[in-house]
VEXBA-830391 format. One record per residue (C-alpha): residue in three letters; residue number from 0; x, y, z. Coordinates in nm, 4 decimals, decimal comma. Example, Ala and Ser with C-alpha at 12.3 -4.5 7.8 and 13.67 -1.06 7.14 Angstrom:
+------+------+----------+----------+----------+
: resn : resi :        X :        Y :        Z :
+------+------+----------+----------+----------+
:  ALA :    0 :   1,2300 :  -0,4500 :   0,7800 :
:  SER :    1 :   1,3670 :  -0,1060 :   0,7140 :
+------+------+----------+----------+----------+
This chain:
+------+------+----------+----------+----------+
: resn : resi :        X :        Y :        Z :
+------+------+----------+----------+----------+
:  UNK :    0 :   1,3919 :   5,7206 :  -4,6224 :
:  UNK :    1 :   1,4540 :   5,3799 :  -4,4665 :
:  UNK :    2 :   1,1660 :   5,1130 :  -4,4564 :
:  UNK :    3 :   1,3095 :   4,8709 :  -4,2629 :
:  UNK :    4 :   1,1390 :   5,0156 :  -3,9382 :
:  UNK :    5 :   0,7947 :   4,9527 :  -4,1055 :
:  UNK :    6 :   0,8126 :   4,6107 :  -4,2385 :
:  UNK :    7 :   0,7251 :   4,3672 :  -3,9869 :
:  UNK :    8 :   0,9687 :   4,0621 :  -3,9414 :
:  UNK :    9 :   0,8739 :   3,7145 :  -3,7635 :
:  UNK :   10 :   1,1408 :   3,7897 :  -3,5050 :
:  UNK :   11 :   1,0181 :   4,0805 :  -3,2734 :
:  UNK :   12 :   1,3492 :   4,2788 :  -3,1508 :
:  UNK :   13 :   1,5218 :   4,1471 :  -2,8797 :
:  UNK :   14 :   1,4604 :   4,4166 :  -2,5998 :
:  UNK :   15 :   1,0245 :   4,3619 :  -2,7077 :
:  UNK :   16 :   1,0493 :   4,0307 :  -2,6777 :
:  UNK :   17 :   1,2461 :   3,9472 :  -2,3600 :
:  UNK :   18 :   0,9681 :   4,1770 :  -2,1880 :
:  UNK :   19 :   0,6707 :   4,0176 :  -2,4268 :
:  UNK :   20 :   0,8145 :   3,6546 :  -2,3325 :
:  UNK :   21 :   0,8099 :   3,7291 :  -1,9900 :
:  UNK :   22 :   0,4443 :   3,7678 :  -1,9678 :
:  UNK :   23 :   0,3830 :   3,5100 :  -2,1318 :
:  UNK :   24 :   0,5278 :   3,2709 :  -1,9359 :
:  UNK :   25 :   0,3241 :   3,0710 :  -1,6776 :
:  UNK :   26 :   0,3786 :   3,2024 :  -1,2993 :
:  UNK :   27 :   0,6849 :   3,0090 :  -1,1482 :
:  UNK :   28 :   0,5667 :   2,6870 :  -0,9435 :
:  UNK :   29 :   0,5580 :   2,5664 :  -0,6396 :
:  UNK :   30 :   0,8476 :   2,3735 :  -0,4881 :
:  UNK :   31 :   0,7746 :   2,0174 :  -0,5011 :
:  UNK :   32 :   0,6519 :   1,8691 :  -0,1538 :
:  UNK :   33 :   0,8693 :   1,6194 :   0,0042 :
:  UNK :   34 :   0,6434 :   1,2850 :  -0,1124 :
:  UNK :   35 :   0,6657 :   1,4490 :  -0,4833 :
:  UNK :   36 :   1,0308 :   1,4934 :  -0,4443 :
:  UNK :   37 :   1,1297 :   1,1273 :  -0,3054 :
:  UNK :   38 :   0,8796 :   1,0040 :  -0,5645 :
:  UNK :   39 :   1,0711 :   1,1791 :  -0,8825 :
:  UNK :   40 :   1,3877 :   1,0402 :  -0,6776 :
:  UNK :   41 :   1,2466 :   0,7152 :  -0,6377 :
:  UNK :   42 :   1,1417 :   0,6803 :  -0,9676 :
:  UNK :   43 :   1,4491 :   0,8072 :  -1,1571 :
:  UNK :   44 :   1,6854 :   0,5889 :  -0,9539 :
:  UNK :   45 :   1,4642 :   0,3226 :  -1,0592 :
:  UNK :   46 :   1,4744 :   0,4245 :  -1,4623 :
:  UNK :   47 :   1,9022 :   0,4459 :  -1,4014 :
:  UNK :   48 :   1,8800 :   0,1306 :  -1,2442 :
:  UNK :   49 :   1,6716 :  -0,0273 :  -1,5825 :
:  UNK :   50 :   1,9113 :   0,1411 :  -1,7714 :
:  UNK :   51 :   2,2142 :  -0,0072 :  -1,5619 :
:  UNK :   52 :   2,1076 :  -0,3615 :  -1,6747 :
:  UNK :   53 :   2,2748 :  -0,5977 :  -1,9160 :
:  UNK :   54 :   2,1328 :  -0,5514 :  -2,1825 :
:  UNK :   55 :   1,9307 :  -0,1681 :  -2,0743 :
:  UNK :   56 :   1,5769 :  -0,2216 :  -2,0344 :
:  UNK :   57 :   1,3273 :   0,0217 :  -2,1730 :
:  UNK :   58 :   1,0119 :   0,1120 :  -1,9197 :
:  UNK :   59 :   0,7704 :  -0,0497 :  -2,1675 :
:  UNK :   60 :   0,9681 :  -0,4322 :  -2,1048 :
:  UNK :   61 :   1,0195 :  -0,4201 :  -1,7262 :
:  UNK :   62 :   0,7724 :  -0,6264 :  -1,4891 :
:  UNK :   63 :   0,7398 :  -0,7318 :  -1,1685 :
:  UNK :   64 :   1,0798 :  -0,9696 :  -1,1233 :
:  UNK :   65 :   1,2482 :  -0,6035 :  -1,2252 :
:  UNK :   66 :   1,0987 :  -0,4657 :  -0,8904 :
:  UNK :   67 :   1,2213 :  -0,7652 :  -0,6967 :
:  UNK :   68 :   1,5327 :  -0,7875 :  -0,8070 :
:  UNK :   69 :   1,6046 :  -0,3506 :  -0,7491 :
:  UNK :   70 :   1,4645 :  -0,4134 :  -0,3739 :
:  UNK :   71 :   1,7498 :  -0,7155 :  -0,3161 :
:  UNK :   72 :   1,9380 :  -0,4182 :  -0,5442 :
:  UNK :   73 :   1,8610 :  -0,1253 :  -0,2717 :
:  UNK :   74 :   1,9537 :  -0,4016 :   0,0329 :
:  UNK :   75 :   2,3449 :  -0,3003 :  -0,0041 :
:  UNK :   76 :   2,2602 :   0,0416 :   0,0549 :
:  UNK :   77 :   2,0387 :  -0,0459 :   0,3906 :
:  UNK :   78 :   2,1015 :   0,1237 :   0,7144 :
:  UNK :   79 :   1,8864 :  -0,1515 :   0,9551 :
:  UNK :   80 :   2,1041 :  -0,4789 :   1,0984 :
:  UNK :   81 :   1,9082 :  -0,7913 :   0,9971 :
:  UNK :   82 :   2,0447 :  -1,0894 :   1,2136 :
:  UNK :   83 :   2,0982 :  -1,4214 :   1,0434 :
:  UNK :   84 :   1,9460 :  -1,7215 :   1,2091 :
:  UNK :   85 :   2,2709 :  -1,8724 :   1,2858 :
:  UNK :   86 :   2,3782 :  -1,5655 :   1,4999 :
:  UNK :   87 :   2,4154 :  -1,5518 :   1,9266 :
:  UNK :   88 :   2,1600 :  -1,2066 :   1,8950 :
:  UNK :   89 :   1,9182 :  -1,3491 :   1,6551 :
:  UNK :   90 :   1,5836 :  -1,2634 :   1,7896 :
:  UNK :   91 :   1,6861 :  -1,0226 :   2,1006 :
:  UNK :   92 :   1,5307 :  -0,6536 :   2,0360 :
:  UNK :   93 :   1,8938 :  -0,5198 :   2,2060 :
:  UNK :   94 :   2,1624 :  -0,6679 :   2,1553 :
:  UNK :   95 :   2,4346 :  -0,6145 :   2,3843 :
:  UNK :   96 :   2,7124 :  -0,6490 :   2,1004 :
:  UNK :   97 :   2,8231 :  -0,6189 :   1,7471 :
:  UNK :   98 :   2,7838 :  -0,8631 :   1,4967 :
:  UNK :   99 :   2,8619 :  -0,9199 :   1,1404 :
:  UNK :  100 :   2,4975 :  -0,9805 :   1,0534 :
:  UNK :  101 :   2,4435 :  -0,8002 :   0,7221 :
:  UNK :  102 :   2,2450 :  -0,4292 :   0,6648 :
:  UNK :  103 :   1,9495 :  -0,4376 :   0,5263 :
:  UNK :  104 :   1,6758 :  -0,1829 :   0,3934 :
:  UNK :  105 :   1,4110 :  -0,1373 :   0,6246 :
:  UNK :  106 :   1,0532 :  -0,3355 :   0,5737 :
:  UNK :  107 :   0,8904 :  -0,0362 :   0,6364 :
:  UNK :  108 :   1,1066 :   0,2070 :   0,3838 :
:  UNK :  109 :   1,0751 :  -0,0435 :   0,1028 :
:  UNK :  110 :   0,6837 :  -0,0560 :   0,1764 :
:  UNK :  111 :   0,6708 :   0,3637 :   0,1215 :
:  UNK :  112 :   0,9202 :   0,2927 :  -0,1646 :
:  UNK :  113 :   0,6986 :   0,0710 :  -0,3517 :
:  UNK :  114 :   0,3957 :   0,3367 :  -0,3024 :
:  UNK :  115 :   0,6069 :   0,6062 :  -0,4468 :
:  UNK :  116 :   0,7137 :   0,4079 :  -0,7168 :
:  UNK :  117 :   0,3618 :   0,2508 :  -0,7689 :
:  UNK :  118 :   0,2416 :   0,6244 :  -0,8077 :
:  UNK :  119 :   0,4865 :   0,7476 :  -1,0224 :
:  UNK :  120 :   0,4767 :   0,4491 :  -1,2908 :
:  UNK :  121 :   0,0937 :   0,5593 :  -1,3138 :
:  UNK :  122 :   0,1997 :   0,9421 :  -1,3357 :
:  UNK :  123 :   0,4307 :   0,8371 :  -1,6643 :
:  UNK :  124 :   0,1596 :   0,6789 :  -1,8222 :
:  UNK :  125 :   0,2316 :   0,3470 :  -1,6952 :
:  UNK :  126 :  -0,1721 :   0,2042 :  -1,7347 :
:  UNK :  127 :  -0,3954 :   0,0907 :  -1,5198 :
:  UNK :  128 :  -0,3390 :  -0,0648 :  -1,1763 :
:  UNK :  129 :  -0,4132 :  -0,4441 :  -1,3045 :
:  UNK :  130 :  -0,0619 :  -0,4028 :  -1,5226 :
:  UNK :  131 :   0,1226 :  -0,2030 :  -1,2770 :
:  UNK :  132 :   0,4342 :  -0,3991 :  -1,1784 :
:  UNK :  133 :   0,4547 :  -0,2139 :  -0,8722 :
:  UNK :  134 :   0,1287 :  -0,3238 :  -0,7832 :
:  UNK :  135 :   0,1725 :  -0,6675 :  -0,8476 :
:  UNK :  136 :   0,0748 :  -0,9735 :  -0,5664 :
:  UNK :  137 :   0,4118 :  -1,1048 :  -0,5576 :
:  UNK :  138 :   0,5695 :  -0,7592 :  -0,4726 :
:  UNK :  139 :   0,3390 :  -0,7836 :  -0,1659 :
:  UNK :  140 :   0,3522 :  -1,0877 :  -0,0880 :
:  UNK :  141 :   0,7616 :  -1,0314 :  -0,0539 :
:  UNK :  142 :   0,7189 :  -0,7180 :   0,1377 :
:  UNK :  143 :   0,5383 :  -0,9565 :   0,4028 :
:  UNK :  144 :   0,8375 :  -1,1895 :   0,4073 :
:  UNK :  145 :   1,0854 :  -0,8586 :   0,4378 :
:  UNK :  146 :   0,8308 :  -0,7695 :   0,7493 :
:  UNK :  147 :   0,8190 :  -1,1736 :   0,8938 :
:  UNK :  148 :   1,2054 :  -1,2368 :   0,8803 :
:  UNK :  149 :   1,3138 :  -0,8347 :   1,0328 :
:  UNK :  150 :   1,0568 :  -0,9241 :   1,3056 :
:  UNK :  151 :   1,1511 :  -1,2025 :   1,4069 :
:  UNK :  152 :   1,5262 :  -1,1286 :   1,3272 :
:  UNK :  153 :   1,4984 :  -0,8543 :   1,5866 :
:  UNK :  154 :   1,2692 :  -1,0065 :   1,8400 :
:  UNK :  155 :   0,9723 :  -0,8321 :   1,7665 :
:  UNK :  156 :   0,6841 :  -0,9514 :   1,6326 :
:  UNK :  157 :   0,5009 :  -0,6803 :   1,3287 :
:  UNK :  158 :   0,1071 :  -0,7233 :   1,4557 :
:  UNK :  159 :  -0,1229 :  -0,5771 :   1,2705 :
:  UNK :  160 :  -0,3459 :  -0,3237 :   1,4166 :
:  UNK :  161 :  -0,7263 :  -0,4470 :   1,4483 :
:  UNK :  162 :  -1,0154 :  -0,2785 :   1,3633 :
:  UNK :  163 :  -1,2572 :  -0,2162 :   1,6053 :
:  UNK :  164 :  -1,6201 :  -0,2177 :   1,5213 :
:  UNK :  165 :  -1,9004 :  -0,0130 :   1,7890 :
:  UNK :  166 :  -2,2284 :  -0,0275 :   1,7197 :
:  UNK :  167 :  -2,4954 :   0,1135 :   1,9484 :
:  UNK :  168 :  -2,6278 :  -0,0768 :   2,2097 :
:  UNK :  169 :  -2,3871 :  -0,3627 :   2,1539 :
:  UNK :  170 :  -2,1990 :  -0,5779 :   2,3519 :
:  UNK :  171 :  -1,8172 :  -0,5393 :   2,2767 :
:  UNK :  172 :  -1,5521 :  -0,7199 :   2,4083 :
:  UNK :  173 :  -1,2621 :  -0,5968 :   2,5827 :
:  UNK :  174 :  -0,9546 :  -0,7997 :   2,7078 :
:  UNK :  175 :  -0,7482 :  -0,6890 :   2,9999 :
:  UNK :  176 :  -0,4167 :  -0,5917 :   2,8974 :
:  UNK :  177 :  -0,2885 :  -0,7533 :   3,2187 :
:  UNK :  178 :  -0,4768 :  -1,0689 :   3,1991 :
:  UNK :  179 :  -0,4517 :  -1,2157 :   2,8037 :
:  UNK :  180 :  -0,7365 :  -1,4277 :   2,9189 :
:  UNK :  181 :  -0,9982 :  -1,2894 :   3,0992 :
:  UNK :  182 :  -1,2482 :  -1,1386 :   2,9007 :
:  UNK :  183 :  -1,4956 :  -0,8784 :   3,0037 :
:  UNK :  184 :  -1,8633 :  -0,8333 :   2,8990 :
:  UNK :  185 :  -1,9541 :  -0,4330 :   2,8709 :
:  UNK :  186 :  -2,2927 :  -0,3631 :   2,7518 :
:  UNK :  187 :  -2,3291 :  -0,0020 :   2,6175 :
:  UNK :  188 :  -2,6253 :   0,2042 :   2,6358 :
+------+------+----------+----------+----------+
């Protein structure tokens, strides 16, 4: 009589455990959502752009002039004509030719690029916000100069949408759209 049937091995046979494995295994997941899939985009073009400098950088060295110098980085690949000061359509919204004004990346796609990317470097364990590069004043404060020189570059001034705050029983302002200047008192009850 053969005992090898009876004496149990660490290796279960291959037909028990494809079907034990298998409910095991965690249910399948979700498909990513389009802001978690540009983010894992964003973010791994920004790692193969690290590892693209001379000498590689490792995510622990890069800071802030890193970020800076992969938006200048992602300009070659922009899609939106940026005129130069010293061209005939510089500050007309149409133009009614071509020029050889460079392309540029968009303000407003490097904004939602640096939000991905701020997002993901705190997903890999990057820190807190006070040490995120992405987060960083000068980052914004060169996303503001992207949004200045576009605007004006196109003719069209970026304003900022106000706030407005109602109380009850107040007297707000309102200015006719029409007339910049003339203001109108309107007391609400």
């Amino acid at each position: 009589m053969s005992s090898e049937h009876n004496i149990p091995t660490k290796d279960p046979p291959e037909h028990l455990s494809s079907s034990s494995n298998h409910q095991k295994q965690p249910p399948p997941q979700q498909p990513l959502s389009r802001y978690e899939s540009q983010k894992r985009r964003d973010w791994n073009t920004f790692i193969q752009y690290l590892k693209s400098q001379n000498p590689p950088l490792m995510l622990s060295q890069f800071e802030y002039t890193h970020v800076l110098s992969f938006l200048r980085y992602l300009d070659q690949f922009g899609k939106t004509k940026v005129h130069q000061h010293a061209c005939v359509f510089f500050g007309q919204p149409d133009p009614p030719g071509a020029c050889t004004c460079p392309l540029k990346q968009a303000w407003g796609s490097l904004d939602a690029l640096i939000g991905r990317l701020r997002a993901a470097y705190e997903e890999h364990g990057g820190g807190s916000l006070d040490t995120n590069p992405f987060a960083n004043g000068l980052i914004r404060v060169h996303l503001r100069e992207v949004r200045e020189s576009q605007a004006k570059a196109r003719g069209i001034p970026y304003r900022k949408k106000k706030r407005r705050k109602t109380k009850k029983h107040a007297v707000v302002a309102t200015q006719d759209v029409a007339n910049p200047s003339s203001t109108h008192n309107q007391s609400s009850t």
